[in-house]
N, CA, C and O of each residue as an XYZ file, in Angstrom:
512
protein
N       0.847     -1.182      0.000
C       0.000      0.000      0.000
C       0.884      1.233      0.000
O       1.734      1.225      0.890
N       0.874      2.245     -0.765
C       1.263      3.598     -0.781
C       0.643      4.743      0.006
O      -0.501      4.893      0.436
N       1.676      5.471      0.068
C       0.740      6.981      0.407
C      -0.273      7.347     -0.478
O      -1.314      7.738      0.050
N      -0.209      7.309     -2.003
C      -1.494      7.805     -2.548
C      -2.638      7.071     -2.145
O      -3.720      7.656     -2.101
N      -2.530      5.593     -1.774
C      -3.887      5.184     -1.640
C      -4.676      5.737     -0.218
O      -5.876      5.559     -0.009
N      -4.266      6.047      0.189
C      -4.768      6.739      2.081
C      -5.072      8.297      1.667
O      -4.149      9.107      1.745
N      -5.922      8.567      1.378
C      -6.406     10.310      0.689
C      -6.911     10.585      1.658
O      -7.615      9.889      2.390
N      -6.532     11.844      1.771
C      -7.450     12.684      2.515
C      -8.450     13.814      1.873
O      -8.132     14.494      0.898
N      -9.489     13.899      2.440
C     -10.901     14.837      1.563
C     -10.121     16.533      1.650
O      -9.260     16.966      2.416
N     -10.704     17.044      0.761
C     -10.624     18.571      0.470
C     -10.959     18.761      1.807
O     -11.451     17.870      2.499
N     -10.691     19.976      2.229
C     -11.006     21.261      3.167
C     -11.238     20.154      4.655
O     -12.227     20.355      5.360
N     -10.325     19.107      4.989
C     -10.655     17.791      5.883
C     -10.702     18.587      7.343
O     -10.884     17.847      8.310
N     -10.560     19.986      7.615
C     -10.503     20.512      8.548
C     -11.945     20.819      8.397
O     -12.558     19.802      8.722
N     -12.642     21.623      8.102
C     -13.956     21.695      8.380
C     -15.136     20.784      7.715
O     -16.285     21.034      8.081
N     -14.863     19.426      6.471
C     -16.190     18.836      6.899
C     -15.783     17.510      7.517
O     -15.080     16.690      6.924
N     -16.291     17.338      8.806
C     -15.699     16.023      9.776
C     -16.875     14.849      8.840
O     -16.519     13.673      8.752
N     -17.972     15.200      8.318
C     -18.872     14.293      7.977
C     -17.998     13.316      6.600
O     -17.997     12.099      6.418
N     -17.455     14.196      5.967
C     -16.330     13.925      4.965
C     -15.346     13.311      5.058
O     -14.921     12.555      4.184
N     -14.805     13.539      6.164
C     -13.282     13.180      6.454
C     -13.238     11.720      6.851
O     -12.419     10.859      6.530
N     -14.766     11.608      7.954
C     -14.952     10.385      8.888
C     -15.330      9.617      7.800
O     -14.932      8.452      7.841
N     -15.919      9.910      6.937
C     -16.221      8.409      6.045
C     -15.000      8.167      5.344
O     -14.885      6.974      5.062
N     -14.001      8.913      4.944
C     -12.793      8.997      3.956
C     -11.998      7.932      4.751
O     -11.506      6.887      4.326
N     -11.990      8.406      5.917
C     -11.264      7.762      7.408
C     -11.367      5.804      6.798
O     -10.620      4.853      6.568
N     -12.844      6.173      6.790
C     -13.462      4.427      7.024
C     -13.392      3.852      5.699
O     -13.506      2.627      5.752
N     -13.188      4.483      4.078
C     -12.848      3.979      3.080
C     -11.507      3.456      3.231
O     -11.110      2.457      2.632
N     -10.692      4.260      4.179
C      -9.084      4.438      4.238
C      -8.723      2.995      5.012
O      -7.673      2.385      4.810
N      -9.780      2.553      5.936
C      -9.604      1.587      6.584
C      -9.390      0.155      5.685
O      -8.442     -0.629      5.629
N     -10.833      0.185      4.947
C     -10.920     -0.711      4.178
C      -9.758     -1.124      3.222
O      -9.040     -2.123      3.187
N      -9.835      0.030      2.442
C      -8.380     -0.131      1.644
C      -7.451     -0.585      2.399
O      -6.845     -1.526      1.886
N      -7.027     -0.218      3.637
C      -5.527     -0.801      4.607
C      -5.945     -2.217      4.365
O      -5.496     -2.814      3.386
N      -6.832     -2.832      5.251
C      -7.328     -4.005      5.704
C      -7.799     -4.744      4.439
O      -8.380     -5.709      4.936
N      -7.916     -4.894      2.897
C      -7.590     -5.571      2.447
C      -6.229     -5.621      2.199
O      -6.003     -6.791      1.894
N      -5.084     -4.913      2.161
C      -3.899     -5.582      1.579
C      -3.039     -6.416      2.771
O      -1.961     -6.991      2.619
N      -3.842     -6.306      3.999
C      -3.188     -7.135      4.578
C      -3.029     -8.784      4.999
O      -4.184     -9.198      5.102
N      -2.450     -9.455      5.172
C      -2.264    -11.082      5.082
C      -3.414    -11.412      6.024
O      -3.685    -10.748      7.025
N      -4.476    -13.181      5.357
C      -5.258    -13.272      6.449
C      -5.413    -14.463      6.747
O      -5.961    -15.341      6.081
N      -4.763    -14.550      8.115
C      -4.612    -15.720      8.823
C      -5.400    -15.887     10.083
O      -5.864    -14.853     10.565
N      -5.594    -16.845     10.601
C      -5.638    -17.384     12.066
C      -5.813    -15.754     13.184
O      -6.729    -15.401     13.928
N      -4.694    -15.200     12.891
C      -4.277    -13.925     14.035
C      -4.998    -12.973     13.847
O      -5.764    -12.498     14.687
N      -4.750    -12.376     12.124
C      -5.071    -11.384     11.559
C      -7.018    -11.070     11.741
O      -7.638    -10.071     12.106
N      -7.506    -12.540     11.258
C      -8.786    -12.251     11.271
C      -9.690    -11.696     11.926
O     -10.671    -11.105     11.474
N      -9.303    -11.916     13.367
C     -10.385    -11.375     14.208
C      -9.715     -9.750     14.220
O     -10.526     -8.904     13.844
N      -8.821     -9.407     14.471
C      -8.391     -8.151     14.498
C      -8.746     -7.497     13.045
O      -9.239     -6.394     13.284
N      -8.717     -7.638     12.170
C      -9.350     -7.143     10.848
C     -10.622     -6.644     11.103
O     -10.979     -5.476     10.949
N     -11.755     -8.221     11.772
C     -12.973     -7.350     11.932
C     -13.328     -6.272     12.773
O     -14.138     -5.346     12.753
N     -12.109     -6.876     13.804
C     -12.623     -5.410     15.303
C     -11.812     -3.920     14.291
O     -12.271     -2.791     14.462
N     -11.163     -4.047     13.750
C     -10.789     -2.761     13.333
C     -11.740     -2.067     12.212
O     -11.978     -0.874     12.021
N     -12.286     -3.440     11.413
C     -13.343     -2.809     10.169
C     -14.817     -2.022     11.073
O     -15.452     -1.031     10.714
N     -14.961     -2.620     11.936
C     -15.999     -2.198     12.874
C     -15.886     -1.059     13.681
O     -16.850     -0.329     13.909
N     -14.764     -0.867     14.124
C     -14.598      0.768     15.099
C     -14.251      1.774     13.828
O     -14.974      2.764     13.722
N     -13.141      1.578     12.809
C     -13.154      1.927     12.126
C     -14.221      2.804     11.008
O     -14.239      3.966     10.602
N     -14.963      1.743     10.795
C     -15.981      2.646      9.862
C     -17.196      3.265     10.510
O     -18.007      4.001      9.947
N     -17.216      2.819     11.931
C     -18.654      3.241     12.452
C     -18.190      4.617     13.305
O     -19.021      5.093     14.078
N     -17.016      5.193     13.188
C     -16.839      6.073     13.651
C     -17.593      7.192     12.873
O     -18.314      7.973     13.494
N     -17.473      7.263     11.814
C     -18.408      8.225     10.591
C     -19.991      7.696     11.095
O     -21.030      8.252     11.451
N     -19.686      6.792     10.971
C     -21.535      6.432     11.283
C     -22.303      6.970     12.521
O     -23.413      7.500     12.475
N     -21.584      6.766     13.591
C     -22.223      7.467     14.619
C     -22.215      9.333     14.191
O     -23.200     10.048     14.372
N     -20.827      9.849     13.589
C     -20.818     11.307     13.829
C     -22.311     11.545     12.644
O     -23.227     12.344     12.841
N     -22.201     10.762     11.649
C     -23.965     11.145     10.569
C     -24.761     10.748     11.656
O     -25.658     11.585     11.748
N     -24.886      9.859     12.556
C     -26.183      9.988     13.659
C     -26.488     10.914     13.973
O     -27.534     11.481     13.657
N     -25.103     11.547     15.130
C     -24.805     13.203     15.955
C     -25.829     14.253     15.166
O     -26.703     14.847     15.798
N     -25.682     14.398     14.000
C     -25.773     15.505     13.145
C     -27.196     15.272     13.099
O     -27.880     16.271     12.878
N     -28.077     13.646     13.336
C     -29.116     14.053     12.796
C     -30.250     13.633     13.902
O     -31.386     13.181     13.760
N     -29.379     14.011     15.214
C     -29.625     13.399     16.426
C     -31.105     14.588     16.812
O     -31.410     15.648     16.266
N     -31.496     14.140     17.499
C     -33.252     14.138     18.078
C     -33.173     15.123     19.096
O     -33.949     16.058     19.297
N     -31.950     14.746     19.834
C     -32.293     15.974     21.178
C     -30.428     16.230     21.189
O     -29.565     15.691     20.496
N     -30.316     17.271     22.277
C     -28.874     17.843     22.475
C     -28.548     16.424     23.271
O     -27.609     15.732     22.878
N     -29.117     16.136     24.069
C     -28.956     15.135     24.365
C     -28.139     13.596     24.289
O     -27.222     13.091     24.937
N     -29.083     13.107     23.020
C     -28.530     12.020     21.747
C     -27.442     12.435     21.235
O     -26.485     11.668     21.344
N     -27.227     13.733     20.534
C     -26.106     14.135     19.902
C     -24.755     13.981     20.660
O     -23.822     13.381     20.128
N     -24.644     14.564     21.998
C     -23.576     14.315     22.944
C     -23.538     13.178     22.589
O     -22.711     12.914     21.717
N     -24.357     12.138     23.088
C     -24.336     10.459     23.318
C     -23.212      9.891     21.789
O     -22.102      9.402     21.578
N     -24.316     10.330     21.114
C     -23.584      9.775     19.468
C     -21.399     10.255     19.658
O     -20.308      9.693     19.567
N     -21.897     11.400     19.905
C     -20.594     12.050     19.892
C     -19.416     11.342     20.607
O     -18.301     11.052     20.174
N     -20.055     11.117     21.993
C     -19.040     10.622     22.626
C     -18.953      8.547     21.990
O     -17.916      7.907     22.163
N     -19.854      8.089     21.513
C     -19.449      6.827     20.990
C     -18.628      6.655     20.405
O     -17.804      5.752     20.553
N     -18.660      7.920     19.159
C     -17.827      8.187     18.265
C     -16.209      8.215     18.633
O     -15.183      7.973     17.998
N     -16.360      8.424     19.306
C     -15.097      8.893     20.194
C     -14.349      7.727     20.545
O     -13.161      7.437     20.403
N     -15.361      7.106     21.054
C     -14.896      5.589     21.797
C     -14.211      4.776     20.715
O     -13.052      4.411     20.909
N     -15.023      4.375     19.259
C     -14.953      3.958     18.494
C     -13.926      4.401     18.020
O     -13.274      3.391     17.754
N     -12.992      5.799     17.562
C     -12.042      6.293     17.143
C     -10.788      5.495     18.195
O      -9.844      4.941     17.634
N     -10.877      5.499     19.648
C      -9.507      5.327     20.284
C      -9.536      3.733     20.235
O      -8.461      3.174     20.455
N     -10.974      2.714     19.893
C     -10.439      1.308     19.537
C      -9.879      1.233     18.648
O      -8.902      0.493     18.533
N     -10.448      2.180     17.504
C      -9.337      1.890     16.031
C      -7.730      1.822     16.452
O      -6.964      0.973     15.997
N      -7.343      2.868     17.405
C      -6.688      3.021     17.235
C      -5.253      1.882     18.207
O      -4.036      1.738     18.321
N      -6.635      1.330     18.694
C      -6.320      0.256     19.656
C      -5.497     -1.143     18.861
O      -4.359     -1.611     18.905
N      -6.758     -1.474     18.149
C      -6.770     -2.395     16.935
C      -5.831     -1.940     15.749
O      -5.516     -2.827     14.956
N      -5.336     -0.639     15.524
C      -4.536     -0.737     14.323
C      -3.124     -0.903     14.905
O      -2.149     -0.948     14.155
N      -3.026     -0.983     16.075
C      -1.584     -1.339     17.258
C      -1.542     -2.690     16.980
O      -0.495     -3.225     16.616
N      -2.718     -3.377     17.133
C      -2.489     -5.212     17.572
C      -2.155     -5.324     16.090
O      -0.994     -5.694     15.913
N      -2.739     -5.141     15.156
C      -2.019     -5.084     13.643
C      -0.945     -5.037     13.063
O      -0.546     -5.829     12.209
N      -0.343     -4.006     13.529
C       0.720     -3.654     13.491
C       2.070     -4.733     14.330
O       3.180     -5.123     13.971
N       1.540     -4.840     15.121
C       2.406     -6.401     16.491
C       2.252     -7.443     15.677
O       3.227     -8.191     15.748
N       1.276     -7.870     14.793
C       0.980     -9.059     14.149
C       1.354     -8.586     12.453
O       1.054     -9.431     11.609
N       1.885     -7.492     12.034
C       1.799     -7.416     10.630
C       2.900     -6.207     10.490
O       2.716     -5.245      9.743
N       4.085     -6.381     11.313
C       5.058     -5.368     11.625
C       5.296     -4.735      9.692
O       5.542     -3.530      9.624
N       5.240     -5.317      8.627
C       5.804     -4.373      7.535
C       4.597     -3.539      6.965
O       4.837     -2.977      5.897
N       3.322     -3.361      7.503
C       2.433     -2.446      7.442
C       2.300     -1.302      8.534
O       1.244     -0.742      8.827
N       3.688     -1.019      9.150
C       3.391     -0.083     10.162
C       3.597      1.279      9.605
O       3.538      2.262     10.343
N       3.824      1.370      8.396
C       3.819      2.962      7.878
C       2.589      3.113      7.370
O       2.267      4.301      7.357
N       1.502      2.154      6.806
C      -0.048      3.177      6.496
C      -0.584      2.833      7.504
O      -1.600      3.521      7.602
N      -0.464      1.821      8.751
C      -1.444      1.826     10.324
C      -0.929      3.331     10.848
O      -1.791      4.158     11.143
N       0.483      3.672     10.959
C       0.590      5.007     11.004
C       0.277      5.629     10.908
O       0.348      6.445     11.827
N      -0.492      5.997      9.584
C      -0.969      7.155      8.879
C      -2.609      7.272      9.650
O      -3.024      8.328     10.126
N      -3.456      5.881      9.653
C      -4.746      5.435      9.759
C      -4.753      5.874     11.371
O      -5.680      6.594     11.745
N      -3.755      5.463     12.317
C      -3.680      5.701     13.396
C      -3.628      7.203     14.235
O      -4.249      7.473     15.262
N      -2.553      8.222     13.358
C      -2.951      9.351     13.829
C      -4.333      9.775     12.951
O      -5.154     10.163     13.783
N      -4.603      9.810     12.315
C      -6.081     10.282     11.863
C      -7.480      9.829     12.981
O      -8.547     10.382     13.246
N      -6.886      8.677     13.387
C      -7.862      7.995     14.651
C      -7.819      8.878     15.977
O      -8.845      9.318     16.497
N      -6.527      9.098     16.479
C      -5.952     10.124     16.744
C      -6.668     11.292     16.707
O      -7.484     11.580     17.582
N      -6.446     11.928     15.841
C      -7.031     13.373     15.747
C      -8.823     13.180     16.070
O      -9.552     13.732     16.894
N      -9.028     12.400     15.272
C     -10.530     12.160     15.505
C     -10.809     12.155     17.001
O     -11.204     13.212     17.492
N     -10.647     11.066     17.803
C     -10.550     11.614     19.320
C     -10.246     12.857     20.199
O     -10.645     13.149     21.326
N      -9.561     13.390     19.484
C      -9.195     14.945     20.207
C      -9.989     15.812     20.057
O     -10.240     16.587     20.980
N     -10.653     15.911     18.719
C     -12.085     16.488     18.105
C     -12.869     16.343     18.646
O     -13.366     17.341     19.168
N     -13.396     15.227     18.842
C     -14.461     14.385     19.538
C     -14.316     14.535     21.225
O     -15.320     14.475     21.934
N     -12.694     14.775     21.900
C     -13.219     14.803     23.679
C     -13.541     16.403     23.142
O     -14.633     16.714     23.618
N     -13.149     17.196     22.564
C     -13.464     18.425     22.300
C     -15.048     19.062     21.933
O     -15.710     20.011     22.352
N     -15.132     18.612     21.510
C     -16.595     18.782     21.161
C     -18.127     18.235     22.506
O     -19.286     18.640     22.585
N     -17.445     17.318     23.238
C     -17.820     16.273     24.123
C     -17.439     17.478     25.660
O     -18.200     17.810     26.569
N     -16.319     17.780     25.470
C     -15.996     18.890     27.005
C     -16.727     20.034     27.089
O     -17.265     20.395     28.135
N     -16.818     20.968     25.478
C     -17.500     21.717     25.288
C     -19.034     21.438     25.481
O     -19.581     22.246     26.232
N     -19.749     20.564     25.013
C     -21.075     20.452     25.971
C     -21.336     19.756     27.060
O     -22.462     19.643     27.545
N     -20.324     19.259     27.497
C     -20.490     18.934     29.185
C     -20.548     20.433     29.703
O     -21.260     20.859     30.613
N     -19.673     21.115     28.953
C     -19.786     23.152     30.132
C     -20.816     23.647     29.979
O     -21.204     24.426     30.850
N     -21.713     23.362     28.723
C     -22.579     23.729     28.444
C     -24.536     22.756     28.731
O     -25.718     22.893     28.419
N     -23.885     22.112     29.282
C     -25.092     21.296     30.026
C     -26.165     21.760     30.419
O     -26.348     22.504     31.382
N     -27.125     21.223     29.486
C     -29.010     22.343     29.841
C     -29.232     21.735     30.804
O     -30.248     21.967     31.460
């Protein structure tokens, strides 16, 4: 796998709805070129799963019912971002010559969490 195949969306700073699904195409693409054995498998799915549902919950957030739900979604999202980033570690221990695009996949997981306690602190201060 190359750097061109791991893209990142136009203007990836302001649309997160964009970025998070780009995130979870980015996954996919990683996680097929990697070898699949015995080890690999179950870690493939826990990563295809935190991985792409991180976008999925933030399109919930956005189309969430009360301030409420939205926090909720938000902070899942969140959760889901720091397993990726959990799971693209055990990957990496089990698939050491893919550690330069788990790298790449990993701080983006990364950032996503920092966004996400951010957004998550900011309406805890703001609590109706």
């Amino acid at each position: 796998m190359t750097n061109d195949k791991i893209s990142k969306p136009e203007n990836q700073m302001y649309n997160l709805e964009e970025r998070t699904a780009k995130f979870g195409e980015n996954i996919i693409k990683f996680i097929k070129e990697l070898p699949k054995n015995e080890i690999t498998r179950p870690l493939i799915s826990q990563a295809i799963r935190s991985g792409t549902s991180i976008g999925a919950n933030y399109v919930e957030a956005n189309q969430a019912s009360s301030k409420k739900d939205f926090r909720n979604k938000i902070y899942i999202a969140k959760k889901e971002a720091s397993e990726t980033m959990y799971w693209l570690r055990m990957i990496v221990n089990s698939c050491p010559q893919h550690k330069k695009e788990a790298r790449q996949l990993w701080q983006e997981a990364k950032e996503f969490t920092l966004i996400f306690s951010k957004i998550t602190a900011t309406l805890n201060k703001r609590k109706d």
